[in-house]
Backbone as a ProteinNet text record, in pm:
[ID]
protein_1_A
[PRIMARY]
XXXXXXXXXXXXXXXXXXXXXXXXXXXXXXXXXXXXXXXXXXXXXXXXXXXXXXXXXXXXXXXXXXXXXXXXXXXXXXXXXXXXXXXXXXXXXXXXXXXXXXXXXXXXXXXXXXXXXXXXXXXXXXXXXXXXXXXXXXXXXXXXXXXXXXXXXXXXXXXXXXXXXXXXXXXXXXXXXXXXXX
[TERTIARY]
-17376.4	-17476.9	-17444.9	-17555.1	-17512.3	-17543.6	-17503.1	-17523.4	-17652.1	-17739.5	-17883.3	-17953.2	-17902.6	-17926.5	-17905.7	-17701.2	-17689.4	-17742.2	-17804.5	-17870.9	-17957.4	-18079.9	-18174.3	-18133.6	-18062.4	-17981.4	-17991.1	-17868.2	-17859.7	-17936.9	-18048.2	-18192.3	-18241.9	-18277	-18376.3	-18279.6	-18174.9	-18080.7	-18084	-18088	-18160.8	-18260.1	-18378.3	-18467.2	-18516	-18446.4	-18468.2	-18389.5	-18259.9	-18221.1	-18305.2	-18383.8	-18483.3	-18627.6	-18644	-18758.5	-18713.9	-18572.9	-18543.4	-18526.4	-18463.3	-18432.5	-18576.6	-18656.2	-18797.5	-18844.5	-18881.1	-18912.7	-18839.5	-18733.7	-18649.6	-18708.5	-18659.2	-18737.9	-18905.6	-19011.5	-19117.9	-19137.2	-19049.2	-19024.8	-18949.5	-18900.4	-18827.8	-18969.6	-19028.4	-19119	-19215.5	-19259.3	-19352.8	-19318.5	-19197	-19121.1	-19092.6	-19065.5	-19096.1	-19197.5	-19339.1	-19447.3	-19485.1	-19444.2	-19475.5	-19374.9	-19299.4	-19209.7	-19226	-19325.2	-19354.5	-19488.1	-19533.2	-19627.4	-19573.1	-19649.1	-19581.2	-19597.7	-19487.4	-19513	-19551.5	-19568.6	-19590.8	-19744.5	-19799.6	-19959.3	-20033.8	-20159.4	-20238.4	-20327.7	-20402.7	-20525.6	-20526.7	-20613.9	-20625.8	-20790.2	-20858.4	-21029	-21062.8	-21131	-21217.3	-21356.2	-21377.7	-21539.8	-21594.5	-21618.4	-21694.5	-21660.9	-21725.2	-21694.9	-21747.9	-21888	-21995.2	-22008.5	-21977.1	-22032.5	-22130.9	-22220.8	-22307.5	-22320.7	-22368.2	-22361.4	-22434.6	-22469	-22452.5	-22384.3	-22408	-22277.1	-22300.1	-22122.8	-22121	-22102.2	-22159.9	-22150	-22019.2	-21971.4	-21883.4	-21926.4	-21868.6	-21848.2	-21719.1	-21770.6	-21598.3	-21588	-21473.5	-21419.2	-21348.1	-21379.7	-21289.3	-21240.1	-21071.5	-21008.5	-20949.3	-20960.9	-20887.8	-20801.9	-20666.5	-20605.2	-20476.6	-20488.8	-20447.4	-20309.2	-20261.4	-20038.7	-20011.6	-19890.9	-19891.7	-19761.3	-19790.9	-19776.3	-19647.7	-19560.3	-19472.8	-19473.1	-19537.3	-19520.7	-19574.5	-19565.1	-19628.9	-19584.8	-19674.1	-19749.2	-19679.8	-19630.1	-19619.6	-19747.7	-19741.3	-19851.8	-19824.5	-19913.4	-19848.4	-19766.9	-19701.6	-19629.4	-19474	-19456.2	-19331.6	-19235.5	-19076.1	-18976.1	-18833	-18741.1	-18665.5	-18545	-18459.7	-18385.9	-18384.9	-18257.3	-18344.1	-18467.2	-18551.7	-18681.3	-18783.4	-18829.7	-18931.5	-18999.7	-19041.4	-19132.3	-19273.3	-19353.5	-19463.4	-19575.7	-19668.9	-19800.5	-19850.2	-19890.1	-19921.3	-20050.9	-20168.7	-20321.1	-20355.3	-20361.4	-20375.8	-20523.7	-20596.7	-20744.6	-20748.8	-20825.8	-20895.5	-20938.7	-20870	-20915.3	-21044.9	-21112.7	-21143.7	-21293.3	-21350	-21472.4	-21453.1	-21353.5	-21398	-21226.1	-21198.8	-21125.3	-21145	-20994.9	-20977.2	-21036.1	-21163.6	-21201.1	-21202.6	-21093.4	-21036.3	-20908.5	-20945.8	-20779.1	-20813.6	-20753.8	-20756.2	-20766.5	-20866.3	-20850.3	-20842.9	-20784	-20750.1	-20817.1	-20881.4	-20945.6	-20893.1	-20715.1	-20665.4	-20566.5	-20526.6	-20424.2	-20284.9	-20225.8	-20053.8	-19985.9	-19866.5	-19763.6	-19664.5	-19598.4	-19532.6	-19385.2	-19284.8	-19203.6	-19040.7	-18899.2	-18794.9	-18791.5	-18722.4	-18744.9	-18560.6	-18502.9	-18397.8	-18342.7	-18496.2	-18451.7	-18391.4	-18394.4	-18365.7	-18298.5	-18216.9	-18139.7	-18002.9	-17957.4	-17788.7	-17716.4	-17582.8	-17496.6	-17565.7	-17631.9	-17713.7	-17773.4	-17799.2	-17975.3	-18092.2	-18167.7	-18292.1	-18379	-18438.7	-18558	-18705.2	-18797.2	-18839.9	-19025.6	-19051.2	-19124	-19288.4	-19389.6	-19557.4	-19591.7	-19657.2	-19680.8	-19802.4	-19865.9	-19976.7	-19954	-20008.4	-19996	-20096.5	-20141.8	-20233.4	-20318.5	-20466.2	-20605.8	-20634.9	-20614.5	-20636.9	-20777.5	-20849.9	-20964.7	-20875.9	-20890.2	-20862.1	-20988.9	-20985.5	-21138.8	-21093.5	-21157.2	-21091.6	-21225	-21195.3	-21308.2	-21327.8	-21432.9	-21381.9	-21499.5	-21473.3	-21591.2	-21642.3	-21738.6	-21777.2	-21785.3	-21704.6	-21766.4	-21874.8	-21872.4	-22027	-22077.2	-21979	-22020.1	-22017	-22011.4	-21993.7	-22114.5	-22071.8	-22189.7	-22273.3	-22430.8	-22473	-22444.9	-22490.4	-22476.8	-22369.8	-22327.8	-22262.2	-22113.7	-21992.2	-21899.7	-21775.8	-21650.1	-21578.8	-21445.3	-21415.5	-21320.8	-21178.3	-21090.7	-20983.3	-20938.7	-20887.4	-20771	-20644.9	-20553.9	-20407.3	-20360	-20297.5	-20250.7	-20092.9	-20000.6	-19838.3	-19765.7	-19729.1	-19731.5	-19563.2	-19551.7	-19362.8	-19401.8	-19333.3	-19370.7	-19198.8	-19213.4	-19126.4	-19125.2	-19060.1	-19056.4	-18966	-18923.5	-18786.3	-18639.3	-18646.4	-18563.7	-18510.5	-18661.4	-18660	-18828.4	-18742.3	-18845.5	-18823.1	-18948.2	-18993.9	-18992.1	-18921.1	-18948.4	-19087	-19131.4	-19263	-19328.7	-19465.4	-19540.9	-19690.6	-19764.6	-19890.2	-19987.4	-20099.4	-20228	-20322	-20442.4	-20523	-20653.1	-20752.2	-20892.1	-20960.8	-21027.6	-21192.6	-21296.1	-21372.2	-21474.9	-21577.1	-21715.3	-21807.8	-21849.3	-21871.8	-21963.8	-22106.4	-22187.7	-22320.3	-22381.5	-22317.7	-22350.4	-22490.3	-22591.1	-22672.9	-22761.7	-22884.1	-22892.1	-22901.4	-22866.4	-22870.5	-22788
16989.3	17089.2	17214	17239.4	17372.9	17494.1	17594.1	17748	17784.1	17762.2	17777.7	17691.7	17593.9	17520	17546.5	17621.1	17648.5	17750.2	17856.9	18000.8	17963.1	17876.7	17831.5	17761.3	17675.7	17634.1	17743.8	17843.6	17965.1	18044.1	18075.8	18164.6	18027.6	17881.5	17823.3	17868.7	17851.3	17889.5	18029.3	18169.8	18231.5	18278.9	18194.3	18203.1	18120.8	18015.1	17924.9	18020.6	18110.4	18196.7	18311.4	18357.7	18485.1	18447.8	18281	18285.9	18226.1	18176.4	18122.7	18303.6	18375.6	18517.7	18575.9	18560.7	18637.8	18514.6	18420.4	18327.3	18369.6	18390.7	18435.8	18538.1	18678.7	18798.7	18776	18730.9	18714.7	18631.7	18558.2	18502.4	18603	18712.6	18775.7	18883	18955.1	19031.7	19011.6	18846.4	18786.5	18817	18795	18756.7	18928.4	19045.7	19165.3	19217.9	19149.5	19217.6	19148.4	19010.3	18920.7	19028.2	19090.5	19154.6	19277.3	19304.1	19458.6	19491.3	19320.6	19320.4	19344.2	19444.3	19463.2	19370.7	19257.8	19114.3	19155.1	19319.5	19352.4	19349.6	19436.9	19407.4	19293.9	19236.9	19143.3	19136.8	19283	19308.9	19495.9	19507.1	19638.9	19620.9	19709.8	19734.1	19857.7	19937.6	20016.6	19996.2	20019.9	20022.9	20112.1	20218.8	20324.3	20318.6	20213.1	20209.2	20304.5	20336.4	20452.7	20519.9	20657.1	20796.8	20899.1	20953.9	21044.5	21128.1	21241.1	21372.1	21461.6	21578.7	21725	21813.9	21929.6	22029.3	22097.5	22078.4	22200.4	22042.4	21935.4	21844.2	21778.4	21736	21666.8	21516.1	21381.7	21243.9	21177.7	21083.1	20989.8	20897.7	20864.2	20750.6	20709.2	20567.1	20486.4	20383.9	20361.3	20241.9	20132.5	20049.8	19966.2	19851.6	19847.9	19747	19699.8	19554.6	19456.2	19419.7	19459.6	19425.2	19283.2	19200.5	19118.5	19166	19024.5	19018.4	19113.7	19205.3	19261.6	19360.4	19398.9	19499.9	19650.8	19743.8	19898.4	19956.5	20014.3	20121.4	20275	20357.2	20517.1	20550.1	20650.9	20775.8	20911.7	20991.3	21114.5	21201.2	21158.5	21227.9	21277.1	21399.2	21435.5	21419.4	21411.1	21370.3	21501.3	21541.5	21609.5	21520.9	21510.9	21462.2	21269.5	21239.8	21092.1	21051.2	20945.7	20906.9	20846	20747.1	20724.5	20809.6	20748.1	20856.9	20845.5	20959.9	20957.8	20892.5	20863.3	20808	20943.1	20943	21038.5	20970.1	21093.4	21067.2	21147.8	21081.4	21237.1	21134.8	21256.8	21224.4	21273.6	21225.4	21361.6	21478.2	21623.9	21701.4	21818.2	21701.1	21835.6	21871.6	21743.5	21829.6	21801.2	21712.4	21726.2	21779.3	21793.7	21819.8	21809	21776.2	21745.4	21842.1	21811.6	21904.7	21825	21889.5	21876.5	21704	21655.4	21577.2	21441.2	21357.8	21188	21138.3	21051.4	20988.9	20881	20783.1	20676.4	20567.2	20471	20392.9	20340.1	20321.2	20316.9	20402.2	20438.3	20492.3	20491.2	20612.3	20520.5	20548.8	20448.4	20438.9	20524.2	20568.3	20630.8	20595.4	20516.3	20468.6	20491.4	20447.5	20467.7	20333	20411.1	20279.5	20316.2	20187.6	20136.7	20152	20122	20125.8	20284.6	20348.1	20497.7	20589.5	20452.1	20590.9	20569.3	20684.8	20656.8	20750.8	20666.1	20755.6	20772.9	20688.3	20682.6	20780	20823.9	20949.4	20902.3	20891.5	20874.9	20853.9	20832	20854	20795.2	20881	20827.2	20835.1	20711.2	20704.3	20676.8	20778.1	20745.8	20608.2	20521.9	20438.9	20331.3	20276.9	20180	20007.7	19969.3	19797.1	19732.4	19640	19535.9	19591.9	19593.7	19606.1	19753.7	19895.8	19995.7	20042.3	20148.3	20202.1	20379.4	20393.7	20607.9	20613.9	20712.6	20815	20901.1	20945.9	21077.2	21156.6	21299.2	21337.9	21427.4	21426.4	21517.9	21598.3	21685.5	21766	21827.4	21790.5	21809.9	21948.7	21997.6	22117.1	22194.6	22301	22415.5	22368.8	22396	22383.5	22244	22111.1	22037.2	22001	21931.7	21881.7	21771.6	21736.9	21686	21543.7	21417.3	21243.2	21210.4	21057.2	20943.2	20957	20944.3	20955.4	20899.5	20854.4	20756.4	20867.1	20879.5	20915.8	20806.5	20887.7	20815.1	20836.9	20769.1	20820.8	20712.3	20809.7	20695.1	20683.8	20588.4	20627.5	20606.7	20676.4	20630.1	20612.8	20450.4	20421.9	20360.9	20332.6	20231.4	20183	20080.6	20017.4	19964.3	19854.1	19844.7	19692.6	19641.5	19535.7	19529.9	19472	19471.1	19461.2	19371.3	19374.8	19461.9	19477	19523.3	19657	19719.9	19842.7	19834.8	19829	19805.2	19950.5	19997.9	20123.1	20184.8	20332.4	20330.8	20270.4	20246.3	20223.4	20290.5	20239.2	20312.2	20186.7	20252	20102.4	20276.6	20231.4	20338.5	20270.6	20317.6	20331.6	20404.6	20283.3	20411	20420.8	20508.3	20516.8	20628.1	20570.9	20592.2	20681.2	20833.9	20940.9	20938	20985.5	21059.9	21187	21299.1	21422.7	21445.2	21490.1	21468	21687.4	21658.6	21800.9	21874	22005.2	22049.3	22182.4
-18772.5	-18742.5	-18824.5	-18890.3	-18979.4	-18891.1	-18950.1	-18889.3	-18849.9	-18955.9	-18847.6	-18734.9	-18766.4	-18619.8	-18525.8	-18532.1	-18398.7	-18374.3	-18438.5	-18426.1	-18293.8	-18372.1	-18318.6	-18206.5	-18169.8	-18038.6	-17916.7	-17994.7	-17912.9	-17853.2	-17932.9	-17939.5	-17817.5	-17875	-17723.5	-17585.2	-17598.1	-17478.3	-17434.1	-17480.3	-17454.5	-17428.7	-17483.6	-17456.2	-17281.7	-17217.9	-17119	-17043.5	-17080.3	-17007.4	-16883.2	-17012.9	-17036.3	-16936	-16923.7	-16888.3	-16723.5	-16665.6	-16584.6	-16511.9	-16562.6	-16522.4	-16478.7	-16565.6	-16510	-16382.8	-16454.8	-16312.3	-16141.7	-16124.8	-16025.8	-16004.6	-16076.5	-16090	-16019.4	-16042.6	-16023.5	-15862.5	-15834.3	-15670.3	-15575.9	-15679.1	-15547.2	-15508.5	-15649.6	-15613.9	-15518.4	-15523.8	-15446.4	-15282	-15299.9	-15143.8	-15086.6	-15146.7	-15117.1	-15075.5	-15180.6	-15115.2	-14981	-14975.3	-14852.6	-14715.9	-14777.1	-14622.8	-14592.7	-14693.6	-14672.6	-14588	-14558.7	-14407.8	-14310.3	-14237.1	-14098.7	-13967.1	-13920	-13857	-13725.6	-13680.8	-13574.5	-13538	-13661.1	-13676.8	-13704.5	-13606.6	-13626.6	-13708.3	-13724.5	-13780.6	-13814	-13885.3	-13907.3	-13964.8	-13881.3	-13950.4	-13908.7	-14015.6	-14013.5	-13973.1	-13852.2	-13777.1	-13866.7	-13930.1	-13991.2	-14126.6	-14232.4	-14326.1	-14450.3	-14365.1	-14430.8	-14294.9	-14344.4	-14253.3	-14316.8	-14205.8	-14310.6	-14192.6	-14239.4	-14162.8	-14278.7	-14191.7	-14281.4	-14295.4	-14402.8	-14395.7	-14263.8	-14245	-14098.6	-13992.4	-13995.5	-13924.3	-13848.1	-13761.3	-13762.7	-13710.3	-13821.3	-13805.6	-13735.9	-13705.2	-13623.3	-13705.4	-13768.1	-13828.8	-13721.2	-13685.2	-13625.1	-13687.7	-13637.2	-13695.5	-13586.7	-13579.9	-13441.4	-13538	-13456.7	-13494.4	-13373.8	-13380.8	-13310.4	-13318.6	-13197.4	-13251.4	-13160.2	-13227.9	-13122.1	-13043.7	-12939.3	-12824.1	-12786.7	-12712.6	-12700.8	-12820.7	-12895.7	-12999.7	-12964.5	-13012.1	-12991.7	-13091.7	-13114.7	-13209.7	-13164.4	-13247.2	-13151.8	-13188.7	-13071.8	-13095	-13234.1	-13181.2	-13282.4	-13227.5	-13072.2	-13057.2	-13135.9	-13116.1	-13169.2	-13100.7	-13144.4	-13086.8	-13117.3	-13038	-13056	-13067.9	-13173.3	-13203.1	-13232	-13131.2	-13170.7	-13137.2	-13197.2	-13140.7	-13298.1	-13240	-13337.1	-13423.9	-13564.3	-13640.1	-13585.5	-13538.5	-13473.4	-13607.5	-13558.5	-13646	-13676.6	-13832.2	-13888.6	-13932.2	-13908.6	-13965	-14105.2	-14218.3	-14344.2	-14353.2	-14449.1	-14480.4	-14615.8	-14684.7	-14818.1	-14781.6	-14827.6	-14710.2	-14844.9	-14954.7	-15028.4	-15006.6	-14901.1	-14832.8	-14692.2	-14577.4	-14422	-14416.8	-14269.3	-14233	-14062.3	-14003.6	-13911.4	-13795.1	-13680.7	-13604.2	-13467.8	-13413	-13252.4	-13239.1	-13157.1	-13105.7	-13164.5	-13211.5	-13247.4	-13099.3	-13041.4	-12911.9	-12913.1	-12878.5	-12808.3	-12762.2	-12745.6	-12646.4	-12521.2	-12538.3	-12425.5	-12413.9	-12303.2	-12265.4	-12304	-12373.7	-12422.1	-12338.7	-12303.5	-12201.8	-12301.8	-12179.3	-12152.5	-12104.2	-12143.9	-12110.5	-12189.6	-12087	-12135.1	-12299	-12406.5	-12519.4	-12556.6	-12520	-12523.8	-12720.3	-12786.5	-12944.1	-12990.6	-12869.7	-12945	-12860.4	-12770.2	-12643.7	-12700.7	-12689.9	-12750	-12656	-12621	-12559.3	-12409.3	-12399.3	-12231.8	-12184.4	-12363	-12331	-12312.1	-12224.8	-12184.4	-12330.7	-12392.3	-12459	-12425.9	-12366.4	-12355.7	-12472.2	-12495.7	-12571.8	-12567.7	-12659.4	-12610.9	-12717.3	-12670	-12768.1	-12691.5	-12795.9	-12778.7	-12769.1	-12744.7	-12712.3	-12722.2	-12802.9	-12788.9	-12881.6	-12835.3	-12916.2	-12871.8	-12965.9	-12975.8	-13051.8	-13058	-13126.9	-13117.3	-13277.1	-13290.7	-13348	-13279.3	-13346.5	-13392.3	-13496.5	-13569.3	-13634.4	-13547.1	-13534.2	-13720.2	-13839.9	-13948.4	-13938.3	-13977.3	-13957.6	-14116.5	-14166.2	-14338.7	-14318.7	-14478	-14526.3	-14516.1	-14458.2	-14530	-14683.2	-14774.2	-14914.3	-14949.8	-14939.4	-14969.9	-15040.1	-15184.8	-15241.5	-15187.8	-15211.1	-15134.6	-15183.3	-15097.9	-15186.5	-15162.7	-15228	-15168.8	-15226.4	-15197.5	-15237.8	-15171.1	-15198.7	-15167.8	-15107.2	-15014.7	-14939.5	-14889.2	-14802.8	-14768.9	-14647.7	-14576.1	-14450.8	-14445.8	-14456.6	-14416.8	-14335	-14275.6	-14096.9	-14149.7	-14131.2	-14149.2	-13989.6	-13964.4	-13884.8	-13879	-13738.3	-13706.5	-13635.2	-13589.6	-13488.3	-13420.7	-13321.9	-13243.4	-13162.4	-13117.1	-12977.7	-12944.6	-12836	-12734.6	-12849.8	-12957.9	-13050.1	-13213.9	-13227.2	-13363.3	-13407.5	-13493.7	-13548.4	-13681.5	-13739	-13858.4	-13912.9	-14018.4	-14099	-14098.1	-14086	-14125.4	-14251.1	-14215.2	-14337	-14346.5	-14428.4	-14413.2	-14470	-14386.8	-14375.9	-14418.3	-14547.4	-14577.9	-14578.4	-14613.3	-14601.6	-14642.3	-14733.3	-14779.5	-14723.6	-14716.5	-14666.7	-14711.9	-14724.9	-14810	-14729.2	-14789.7	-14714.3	-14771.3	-14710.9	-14781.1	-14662.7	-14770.9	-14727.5	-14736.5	-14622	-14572	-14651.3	-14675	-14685.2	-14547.3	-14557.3	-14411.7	-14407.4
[MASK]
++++++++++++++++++++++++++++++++++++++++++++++++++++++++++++++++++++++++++++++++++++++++++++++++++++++++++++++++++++++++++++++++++++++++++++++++++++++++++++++++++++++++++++++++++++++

């Protein structure tokens, strides 16, 4: 075997290297985005996919989503020291903005959560269960230009069950306005 053969040898062997390395590479990415679902959540939908109103108006975007069985959702409550990261609501804020409280469809419990008592401190935690609906009340701009346009809301959420809490994450949404004259 002369010298360029083995070049070429070397080079296919690097090359089966190069493509066995990305192949791997490309199954792990797969398998990341597969875990970066949250196994707590069933469903997530936006009921209000188009809102319309006028300026000065205020619309409800609602979102409902489904946890299973033994799982919960926090609220937006805040926590002093240890304690879950509360659910955070952000929106596009460059024509509505948030006017009065996010409500609920059911009631959140209110209970001691074992995932966050240390040292046999109480914590006790607000959080949701099962099939929820938030309303979120926005209320459009005075000045807002008039017609159809594509908006957002993100919810940054954690979750929890008797064993395990999933890091926050965030589930977003568009939703189509048409500012109404008025």
């Amino acid at each position: 075997m002369n010298l360029f053969e083995r070049q070429l040898r070397v080079q296919r062997g690097y090359g089966l290297l190069f493509l066995s390395a990305f192949l791997l590479l490309a199954g792990g990415v797969t398998e990341l985005s597969a875990q970066m679902k949250n196994r707590h959540v069933q469903s997530w939908e936006l009921l209000t996919p188009k809102l319309s109103g006028k300026r000065g108006e205020t619309v409800y975007a609602k979102i409902r989503f489904t946890l299973t069985p033994k799982a919960h959702l926090y609220t937006t409550m805040k926590y002093e020291g240890e304690g879950p990261n509360p659910t955070e609501i952000t929106f596009d804020t460059s024509f509505v903005q948030l006017n009065g409280a996010i409500e609920s469809s059911s009631k959140p419990i209110l209970h001691f959560d074992p995932n966050f008592s240390v040292n046999s401190d109480s914590v006790y935690t607000e959080y949701w269960e099962g099939t929820v609906t938030l309303t979120i009340p926005l209320k459009i701009a005075k000045n807002a230009k008039r017609g159809k346009r594509t908006s957002w809301v993100n919810i940054l959420f954690m979750t929890c069950d008797d064993k395990v809490c999933i890091p926050p994450m965030d589930q977003r949404f568009e939703i189509e306005f048409n500012v109404k004259k008025g």
